[in-house]
ZALUM-843525 format. One line per field, with one value per atom (N, C-alpha, C): residue number from 0; y, x, z. Coordinates in steps of 0.1 Angstrom, whole numbers, plus 5000, padded with zeros to 4 digits. Example, Ala and Ser with C-alpha at 12.3 -4.5 7.8 and 13.67 -1.06 7.14 Angstrom:
2
resi <- c(0|0|0|1|1|1) $
Y <- c(4943|4955|4967|4978|4989|5000) $
X <- c(5132|5123|5132|5128|5137|5129) $
Z <- c(5078|5078|5078|5071|5071|5079) $
//
This chain:
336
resi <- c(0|0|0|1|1|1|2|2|2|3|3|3|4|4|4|5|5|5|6|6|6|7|7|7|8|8|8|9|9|9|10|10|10|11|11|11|12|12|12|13|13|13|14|14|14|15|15|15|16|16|16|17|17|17|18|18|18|19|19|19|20|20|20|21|21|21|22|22|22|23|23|23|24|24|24|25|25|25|26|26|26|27|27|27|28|28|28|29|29|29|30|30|30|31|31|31|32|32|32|33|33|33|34|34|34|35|35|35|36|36|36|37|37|37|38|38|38|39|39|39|40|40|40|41|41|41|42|42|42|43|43|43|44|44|44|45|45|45|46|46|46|47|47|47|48|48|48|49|49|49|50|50|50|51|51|51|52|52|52|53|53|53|54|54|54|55|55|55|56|56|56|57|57|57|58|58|58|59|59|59|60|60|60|61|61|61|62|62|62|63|63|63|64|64|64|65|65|65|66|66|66|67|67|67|68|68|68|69|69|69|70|70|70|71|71|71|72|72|72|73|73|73|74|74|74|75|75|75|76|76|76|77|77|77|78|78|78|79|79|79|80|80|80|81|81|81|82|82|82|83|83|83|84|84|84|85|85|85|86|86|86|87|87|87|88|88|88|89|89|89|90|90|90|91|91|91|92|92|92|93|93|93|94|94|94|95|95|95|96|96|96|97|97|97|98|98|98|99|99|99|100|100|100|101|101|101|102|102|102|103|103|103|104|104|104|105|105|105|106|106|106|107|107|107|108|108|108|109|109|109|110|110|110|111|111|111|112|112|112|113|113|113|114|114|114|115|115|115|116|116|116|117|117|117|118|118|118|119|119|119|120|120|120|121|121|121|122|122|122|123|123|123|124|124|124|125|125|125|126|126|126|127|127|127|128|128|128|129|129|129|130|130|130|131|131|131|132|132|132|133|133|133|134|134|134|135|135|135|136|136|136|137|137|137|138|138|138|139|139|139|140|140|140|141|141|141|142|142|142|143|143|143|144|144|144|145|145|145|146|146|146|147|147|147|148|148|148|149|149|149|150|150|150|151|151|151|152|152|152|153|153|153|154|154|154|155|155|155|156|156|156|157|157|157|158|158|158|159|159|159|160|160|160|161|161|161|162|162|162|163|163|163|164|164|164|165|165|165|166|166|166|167|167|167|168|168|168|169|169|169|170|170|170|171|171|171|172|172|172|173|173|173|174|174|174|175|175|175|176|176|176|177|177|177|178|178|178|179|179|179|180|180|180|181|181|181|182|182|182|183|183|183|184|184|184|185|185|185|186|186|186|187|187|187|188|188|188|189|189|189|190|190|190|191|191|191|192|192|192|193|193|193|194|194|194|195|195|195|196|196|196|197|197|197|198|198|198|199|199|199|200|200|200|201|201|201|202|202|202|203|203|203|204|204|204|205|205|205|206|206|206|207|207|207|208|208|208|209|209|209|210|210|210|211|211|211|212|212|212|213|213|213|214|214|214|215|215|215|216|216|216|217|217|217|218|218|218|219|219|219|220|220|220|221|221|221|222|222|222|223|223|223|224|224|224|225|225|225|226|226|226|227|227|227|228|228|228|229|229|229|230|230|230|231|231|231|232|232|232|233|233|233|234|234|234|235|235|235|236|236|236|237|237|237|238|238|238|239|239|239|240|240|240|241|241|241|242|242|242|243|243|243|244|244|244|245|245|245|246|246|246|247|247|247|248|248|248|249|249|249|250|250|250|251|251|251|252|252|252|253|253|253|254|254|254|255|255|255|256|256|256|257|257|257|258|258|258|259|259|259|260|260|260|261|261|261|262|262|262|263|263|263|264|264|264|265|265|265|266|266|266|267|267|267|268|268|268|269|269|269|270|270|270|271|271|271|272|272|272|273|273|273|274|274|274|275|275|275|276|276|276|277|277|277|278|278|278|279|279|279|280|280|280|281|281|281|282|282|282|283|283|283|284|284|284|285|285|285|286|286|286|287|287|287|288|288|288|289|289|289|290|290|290|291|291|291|292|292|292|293|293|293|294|294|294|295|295|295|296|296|296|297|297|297|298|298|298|299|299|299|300|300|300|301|301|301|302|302|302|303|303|303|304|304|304|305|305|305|306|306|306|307|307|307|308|308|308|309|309|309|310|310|310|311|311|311|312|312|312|313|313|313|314|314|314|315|315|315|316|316|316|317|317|317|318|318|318|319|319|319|320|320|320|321|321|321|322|322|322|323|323|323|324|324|324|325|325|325|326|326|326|327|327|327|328|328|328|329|329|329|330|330|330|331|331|331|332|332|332|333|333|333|334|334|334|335|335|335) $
Y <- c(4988|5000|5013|5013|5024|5026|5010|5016|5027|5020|5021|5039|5039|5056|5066|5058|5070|5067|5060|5061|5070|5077|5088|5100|5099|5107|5109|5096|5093|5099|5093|5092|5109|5117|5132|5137|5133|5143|5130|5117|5114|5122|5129|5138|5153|5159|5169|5173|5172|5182|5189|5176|5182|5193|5188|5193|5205|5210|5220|5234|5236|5249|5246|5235|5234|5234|5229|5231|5247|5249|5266|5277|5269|5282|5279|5266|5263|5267|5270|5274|5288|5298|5309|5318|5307|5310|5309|5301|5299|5313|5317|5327|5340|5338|5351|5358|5340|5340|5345|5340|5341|5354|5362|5373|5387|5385|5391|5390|5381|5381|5395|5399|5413|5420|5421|5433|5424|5415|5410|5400|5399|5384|5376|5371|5357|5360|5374|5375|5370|5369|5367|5371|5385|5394|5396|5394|5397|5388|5368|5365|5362|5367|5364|5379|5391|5401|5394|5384|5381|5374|5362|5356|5363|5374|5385|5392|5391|5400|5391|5375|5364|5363|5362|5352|5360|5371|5372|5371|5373|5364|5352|5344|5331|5323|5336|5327|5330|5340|5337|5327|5332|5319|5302|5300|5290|5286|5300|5298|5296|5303|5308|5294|5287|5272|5262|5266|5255|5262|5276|5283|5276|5277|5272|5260|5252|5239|5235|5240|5238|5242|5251|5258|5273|5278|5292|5303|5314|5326|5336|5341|5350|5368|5375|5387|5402|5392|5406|5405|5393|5391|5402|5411|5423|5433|5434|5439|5443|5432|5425|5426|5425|5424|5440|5441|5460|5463|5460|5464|5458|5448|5435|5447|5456|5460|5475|5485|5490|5487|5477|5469|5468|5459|5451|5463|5475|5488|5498|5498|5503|5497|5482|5477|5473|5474|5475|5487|5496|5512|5510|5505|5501|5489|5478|5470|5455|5460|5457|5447|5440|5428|5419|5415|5405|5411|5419|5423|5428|5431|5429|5422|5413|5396|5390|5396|5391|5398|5410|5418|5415|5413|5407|5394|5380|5369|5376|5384|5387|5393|5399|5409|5395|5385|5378|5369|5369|5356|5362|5377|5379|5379|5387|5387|5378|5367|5353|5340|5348|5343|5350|5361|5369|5367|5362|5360|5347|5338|5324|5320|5332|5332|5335|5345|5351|5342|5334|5324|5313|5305|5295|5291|5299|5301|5311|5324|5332|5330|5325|5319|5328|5340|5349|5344|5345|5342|5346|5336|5343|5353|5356|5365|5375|5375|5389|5392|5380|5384|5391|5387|5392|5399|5405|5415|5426|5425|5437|5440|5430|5431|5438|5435|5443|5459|5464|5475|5483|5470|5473|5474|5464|5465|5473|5481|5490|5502|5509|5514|5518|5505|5505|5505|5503|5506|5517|5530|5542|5556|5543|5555|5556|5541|5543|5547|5550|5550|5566|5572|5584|5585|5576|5576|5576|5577|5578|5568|5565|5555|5556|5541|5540|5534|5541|5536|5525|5518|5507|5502|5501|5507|5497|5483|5472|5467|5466|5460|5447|5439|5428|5418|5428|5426|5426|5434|5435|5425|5424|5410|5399|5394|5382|5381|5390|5392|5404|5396|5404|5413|5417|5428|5416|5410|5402|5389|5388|5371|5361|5347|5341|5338|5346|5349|5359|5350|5357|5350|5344|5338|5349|5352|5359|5356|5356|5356|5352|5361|5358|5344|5340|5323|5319|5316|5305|5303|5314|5318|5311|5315|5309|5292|5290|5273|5265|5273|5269|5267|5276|5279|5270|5268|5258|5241|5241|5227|5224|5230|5228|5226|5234|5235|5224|5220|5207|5194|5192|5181|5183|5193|5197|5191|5190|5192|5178|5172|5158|5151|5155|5135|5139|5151|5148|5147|5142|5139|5153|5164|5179|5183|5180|5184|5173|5162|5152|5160|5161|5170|5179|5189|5198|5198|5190|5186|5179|5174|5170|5176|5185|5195|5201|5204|5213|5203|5192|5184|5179|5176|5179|5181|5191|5190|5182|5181|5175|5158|5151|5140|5137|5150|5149|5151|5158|5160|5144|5139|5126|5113|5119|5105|5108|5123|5122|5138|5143|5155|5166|5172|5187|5199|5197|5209|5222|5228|5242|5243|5234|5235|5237|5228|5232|5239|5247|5263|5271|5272|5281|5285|5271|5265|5273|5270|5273|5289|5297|5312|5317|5315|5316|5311|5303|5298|5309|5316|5325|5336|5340|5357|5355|5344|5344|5342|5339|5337|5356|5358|5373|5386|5380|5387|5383|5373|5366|5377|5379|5384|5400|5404|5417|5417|5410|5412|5413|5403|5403|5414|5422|5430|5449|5442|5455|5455|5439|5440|5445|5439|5444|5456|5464|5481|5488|5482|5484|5503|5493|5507|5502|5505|5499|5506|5506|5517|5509|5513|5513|5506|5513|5507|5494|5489|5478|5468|5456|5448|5448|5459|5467|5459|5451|5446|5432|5425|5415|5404|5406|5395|5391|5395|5393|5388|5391|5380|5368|5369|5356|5348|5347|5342|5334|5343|5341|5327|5330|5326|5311|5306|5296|5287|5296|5292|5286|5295|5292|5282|5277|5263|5253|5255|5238|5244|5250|5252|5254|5246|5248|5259|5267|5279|5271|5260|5257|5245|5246|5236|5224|5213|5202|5195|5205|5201|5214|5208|5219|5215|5223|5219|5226|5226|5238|5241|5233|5231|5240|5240|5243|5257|5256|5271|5282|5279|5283|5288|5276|5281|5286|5289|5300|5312|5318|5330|5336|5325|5327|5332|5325|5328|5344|5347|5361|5369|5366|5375|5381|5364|5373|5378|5370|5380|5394|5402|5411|5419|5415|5416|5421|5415|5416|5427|5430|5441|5457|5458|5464|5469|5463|5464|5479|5472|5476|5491|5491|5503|5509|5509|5518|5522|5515|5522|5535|5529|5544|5551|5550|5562|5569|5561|5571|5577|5571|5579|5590|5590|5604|5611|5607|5618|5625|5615|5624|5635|5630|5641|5653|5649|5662|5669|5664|5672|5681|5673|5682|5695|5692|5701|5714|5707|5720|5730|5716|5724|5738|5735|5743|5760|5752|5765|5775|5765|5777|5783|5781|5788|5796|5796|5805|5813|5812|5824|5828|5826|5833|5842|5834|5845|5857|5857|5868|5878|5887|5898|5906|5895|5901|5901|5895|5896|5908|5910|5924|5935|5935|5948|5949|5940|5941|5948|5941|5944|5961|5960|5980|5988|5982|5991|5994|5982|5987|5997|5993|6002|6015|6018|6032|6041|6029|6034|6035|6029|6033|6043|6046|6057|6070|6074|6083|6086|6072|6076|6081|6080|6078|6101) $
X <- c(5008|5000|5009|5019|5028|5035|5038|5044|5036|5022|5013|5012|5010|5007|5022|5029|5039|5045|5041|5045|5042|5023|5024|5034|5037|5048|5058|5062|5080|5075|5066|5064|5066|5057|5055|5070|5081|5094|5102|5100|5110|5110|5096|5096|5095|5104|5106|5107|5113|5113|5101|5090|5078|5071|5074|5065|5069|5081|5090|5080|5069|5064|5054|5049|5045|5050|5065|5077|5077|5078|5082|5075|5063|5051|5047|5049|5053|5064|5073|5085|5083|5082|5078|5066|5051|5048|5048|5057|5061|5074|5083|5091|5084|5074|5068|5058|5053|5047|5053|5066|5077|5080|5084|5090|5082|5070|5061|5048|5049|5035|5034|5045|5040|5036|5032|5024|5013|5007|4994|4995|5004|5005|4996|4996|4987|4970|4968|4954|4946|4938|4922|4919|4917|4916|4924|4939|4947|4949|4948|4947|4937|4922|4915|4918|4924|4924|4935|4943|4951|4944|4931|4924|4919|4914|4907|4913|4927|4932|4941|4936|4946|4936|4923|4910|4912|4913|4911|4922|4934|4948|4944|4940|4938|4928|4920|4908|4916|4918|4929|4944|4950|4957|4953|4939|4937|4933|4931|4923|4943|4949|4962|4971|4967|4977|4975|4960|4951|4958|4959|4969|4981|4985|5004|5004|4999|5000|4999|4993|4986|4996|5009|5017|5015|5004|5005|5004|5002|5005|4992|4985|4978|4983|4985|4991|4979|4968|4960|4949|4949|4941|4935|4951|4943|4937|4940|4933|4911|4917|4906|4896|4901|4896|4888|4903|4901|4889|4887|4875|4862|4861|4851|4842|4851|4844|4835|4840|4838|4823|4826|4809|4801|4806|4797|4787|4797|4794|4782|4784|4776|4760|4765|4749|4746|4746|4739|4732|4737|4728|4722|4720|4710|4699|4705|4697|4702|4702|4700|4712|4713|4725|4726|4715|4716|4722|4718|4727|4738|4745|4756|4765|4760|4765|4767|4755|4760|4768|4767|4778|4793|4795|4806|4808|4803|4805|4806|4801|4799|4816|4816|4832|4839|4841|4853|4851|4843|4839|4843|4840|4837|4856|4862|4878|4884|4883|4886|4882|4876|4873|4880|4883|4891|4907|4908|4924|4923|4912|4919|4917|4908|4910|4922|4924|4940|4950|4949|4961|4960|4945|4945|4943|4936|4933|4941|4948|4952|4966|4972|4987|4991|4987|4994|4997|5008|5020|5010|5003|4995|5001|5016|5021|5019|5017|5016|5005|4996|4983|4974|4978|4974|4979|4991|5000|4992|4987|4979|4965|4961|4947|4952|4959|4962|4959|4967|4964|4957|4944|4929|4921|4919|4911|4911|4925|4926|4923|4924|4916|4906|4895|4884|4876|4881|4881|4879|4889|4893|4881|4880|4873|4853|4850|4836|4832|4844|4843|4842|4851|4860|4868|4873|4885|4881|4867|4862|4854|4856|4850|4835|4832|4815|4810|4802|4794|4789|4787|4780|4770|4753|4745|4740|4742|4736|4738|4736|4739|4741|4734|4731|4741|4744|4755|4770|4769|4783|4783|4775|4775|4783|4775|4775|4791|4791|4808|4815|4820|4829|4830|4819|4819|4813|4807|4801|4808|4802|4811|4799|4800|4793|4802|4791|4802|4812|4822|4831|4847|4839|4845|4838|4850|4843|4836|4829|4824|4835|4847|4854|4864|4862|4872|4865|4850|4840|4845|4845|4844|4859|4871|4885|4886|4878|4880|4870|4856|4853|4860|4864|4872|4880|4891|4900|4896|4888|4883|4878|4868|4865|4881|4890|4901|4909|4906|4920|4911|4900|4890|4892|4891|4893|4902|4917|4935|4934|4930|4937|4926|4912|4908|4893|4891|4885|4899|4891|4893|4897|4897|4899|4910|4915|4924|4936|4931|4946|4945|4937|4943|4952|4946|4954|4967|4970|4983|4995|4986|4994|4996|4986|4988|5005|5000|5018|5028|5023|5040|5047|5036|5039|5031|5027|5019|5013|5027|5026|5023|5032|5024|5012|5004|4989|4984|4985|4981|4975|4987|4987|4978|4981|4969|4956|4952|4938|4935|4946|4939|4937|4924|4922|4934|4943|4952|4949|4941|4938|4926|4918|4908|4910|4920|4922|4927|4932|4946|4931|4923|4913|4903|4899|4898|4899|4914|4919|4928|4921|4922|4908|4894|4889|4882|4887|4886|4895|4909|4914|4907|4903|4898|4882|4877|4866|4861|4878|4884|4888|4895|4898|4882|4874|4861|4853|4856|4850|4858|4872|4876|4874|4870|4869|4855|4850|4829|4834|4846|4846|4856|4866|4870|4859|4852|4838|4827|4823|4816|4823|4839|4841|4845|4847|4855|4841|4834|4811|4820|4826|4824|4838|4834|4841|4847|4865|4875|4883|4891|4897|4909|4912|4932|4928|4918|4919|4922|4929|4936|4947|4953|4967|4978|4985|4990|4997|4981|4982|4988|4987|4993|5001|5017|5024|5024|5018|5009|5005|4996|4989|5000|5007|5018|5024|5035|5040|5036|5023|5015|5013|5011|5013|5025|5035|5046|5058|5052|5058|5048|5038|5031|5035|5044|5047|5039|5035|5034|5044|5046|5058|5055|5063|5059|5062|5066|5069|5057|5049|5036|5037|5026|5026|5030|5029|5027|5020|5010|5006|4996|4994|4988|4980|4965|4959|4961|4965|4966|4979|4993|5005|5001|4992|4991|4983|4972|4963|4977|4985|4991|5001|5008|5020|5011|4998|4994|4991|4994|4993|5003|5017|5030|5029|5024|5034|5025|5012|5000|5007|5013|5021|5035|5037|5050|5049|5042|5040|5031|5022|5017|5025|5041|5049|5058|5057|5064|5056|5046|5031|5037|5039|5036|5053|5068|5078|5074|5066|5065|5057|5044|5038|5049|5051|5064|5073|5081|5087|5078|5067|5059|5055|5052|5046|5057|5074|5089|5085|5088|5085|5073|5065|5050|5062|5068|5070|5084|5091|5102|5097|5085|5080|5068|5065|5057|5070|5081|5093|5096|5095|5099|5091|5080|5070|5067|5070|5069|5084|5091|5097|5098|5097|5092|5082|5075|5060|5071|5079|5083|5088|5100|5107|5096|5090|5079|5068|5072|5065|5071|5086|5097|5100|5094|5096|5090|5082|5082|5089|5092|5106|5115|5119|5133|5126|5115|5115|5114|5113|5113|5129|5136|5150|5159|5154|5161|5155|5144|5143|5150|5149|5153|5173|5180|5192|5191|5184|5183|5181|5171|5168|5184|5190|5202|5218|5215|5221|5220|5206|5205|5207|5207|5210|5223|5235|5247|5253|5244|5248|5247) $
Z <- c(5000|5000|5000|5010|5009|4996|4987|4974|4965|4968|4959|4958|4974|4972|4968|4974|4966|4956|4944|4932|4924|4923|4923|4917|4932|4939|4931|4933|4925|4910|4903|4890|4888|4895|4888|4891|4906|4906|4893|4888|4880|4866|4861|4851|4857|4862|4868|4855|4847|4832|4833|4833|4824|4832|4846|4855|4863|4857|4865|4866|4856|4859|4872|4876|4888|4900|4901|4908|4913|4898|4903|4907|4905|4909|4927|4931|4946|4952|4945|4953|4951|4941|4939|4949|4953|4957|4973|4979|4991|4993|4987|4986|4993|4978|4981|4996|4999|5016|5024|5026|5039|5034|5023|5021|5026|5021|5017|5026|5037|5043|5052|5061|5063|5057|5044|5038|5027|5036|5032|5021|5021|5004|5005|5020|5020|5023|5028|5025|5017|5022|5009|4999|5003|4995|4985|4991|4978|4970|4976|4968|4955|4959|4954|4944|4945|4935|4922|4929|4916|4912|4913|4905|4895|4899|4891|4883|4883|4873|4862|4870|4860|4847|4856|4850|4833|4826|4815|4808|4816|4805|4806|4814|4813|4803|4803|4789|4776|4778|4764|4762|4771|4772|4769|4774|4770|4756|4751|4736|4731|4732|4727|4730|4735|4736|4727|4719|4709|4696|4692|4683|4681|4693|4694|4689|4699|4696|4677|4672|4654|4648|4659|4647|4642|4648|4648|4656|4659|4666|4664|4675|4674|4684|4677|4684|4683|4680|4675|4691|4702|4709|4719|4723|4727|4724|4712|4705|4701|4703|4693|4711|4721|4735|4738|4731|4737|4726|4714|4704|4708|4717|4722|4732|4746|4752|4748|4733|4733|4719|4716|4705|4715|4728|4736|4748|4747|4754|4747|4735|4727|4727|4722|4719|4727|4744|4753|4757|4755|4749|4740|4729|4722|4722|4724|4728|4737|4750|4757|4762|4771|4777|4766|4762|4751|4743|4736|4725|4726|4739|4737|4743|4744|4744|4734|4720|4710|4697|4703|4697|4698|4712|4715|4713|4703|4702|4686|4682|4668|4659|4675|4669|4668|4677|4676|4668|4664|4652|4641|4635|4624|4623|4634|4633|4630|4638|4636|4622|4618|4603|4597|4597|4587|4591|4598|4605|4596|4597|4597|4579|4576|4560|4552|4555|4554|4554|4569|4568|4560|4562|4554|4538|4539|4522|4512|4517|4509|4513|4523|4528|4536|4541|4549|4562|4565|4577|4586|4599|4607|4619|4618|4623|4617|4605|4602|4594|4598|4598|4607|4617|4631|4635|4631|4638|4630|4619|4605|4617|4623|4627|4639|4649|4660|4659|4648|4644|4641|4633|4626|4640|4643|4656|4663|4672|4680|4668|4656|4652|4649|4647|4645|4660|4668|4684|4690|4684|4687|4678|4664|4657|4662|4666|4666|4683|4689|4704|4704|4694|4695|4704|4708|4720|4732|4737|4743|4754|4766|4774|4776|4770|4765|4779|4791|4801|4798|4808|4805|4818|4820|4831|4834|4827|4831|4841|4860|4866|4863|4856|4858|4847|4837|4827|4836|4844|4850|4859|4866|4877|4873|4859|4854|4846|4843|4835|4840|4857|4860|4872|4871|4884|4900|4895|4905|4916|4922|4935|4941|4940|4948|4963|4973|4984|4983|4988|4993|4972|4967|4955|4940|4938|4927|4912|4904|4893|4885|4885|4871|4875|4885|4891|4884|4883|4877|4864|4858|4840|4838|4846|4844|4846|4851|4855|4850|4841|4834|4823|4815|4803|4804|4813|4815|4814|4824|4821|4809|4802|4790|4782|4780|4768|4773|4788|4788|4782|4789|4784|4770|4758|4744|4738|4745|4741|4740|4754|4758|4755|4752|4754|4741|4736|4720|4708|4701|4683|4679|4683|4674|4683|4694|4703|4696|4694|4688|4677|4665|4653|4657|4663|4666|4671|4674|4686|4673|4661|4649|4642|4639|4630|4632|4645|4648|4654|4653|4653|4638|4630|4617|4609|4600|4589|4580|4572|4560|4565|4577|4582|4582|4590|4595|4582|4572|4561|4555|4552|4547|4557|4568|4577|4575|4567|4565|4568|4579|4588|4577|4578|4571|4583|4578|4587|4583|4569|4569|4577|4581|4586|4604|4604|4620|4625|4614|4617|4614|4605|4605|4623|4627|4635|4650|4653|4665|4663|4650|4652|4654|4651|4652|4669|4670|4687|4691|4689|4694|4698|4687|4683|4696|4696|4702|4720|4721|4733|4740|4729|4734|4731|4724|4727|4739|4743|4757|4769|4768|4778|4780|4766|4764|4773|4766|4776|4791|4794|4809|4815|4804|4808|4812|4802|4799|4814|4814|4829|4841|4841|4853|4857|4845|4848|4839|4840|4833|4829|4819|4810|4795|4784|4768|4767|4763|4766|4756|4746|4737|4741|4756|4755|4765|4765|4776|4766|4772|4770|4757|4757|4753|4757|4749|4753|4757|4758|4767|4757|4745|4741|4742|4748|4753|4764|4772|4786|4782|4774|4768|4767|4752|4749|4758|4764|4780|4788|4790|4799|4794|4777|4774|4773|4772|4769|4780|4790|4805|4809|4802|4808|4800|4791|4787|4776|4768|4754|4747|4736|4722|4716|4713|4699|4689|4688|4676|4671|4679|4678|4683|4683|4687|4702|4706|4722|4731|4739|4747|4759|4769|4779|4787|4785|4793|4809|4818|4828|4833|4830|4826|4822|4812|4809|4820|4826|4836|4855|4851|4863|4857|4842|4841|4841|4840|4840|4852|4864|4878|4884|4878|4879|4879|4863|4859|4866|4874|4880|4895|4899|4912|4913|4897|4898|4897|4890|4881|4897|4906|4915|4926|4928|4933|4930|4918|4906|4907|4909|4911|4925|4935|4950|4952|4946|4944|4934|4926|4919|4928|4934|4940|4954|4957|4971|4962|4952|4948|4943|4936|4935|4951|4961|4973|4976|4974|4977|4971|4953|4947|4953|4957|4957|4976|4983|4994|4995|4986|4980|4974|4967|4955|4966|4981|4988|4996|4998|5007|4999|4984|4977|4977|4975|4974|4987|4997|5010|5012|5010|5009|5002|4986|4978|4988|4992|5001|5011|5017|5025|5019|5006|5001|5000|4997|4989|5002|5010|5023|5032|5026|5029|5020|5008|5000|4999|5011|5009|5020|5029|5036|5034|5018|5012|5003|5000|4989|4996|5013|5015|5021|5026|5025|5013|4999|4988|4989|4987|4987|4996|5008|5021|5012|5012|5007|4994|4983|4972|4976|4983|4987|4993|5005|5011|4999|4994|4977|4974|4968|4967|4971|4987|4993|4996|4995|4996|4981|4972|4959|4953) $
//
């Protein structure tokens, strides 16, 4: 019985390779306890704010591992997030939560068709297919917003995507561990998750066993683009209001976030699990990074109050220095 249970054991440290990003997010996260618990690390609260601020790299992330894995690259995701909350912002002033629920399933579909046309059918490099759309998006973003942050008044919209908690657990954990479970269940144990997994270990193989490989690179952009309009809606409920520069950026997170879980860039291997905890990683690292920058900002804000405190004195001192400077001028004068 004792073999039995700790084989387990043995089995996961004998492939320490594979499993090092879980290694390191325990020892990382234990670091950061003992380091860091005087100033709240291990709270509740705070841990449950890094849930909240993982949960939308994390839905993309998990769309972004089904990309990788095929062999390709999506960089337009924030984009395309940031354009999600300001559609989804709109046509709920027009018509209602629903509609912009479906506005926002509408933006990332229609994107994601167009990404996955481009790559598959007309051949464009989906790096710089999507790298063209990053551009498009946050433009077409900027122009129907006018740059401008679109309110958004639905309580009930925001609850459900984002602003909301059952208890003391918030709304957007559900939507991350849904997402997740669904894309690992997807990767590892359907028929479209092994394509995919062949696709990007070789092509021209999978080609020949039968697989439609343009179909599954069309596929798993279009799963991308619709993954980062998902996070957009949840970026929109939780800050209930559609703003152009949200999720600026993240695709570099995203990425990251897959890549540091045991995702290949080079395709054909990937793992939603791995991926869900590297986006954890860079949340408390980056969390931790956040905490060191706001300290020297309160430094500067208390240097630039010494400063000013000062100035006020000079200058409270100065009309006893202007009646000094006359009193001598005058006495100049008279000896003069």
């Amino acid at each position: 019985m004792a073999k039995a249970a700790t084989a387990p054991a043995g089995a996961f440290f004998a492939n320490w390779r594979q499993n090092i990003i879980y290694i390191g997010f325990v020892v990382i996260f234990i670091v950061f306890a003992l380091t860091l618990n005087d100033k709240g690390f291990l709270n509740p609260n705070n841990l449950l704010n890094i849930v909240r601020q993982t949960a939308m790299i994390a839905v993309m992330a998990v769309a972004m591992t089904f990309v990788l894995s095929a062999g390709e690259i999506d960089l337009s995701v924030g984009a395309v997030a940031g354009l999600t909350t300001v559609t989804v912002a709109m046509a709920i002033a027009i018509a209602g939560p629903v509609g912009g629920v479906l506005a926002g399933l509408a933006t990332g579909l229609a994107v994601g068709m167009f990404n996955g046309w481009l790559t598959t059918r007309i051949g464009i490099p989906s790096f710089l297919t999507t790298l063209a759309m990053m551009g498009i998006a946050k433009g077409v973003a900027m122009w129907i917003s006018d740059t401008a942050a679109v309110p958004i008044l639905s309580p009930g919209y925001s609850w459900i995507f984002g602003g909301g908690s059952v208890g003391p657990i918030p709304v957007l954990m559900f939507w991350m561990a849904v997402i997740a479970g669904v894309g690992h269940v997807a990767l590892r144990r359907s028929g479209f998750g092994r394509k995919v997994l062949a696709t990007g270990g070789g092509e021209m193989a999978a080609r020949y066993s039968g697989i439609d490989t343009r179909s599954i690179k069309f596929k798993v952009l279009v799963l991308s683009s619709c993954a980062a309009a998902l996070a957009g809606m949840l970026y929109a409920g939780r800050l209930q209001s559609g703003r152009f520069q949200l999720g600026e950026g993240d695709e570099l997170s995203v990425i990251a976030a897959a890549v540091l879980g045991g995702t290949s860039l080079f395709g054909g291997k990937g793992t939603v699990i791995g991926t869900i905890v590297g986006a954890l990683m860079r949340r408390v690292e980056q969390a931790t990074d956040d905490s060191g920058a706001a300290y020297a900002q309160f430094q500067r804000a208390a240097l630039l109050e010494d400063e000013v405190r000062e100035r006020t004195q000079d200058l409270g001192r100065a009309p006893d220095l202007l009646n000094d400077s006359n009193a001598r001028l005058a006495e100049a004068m008279r000896e003069a």
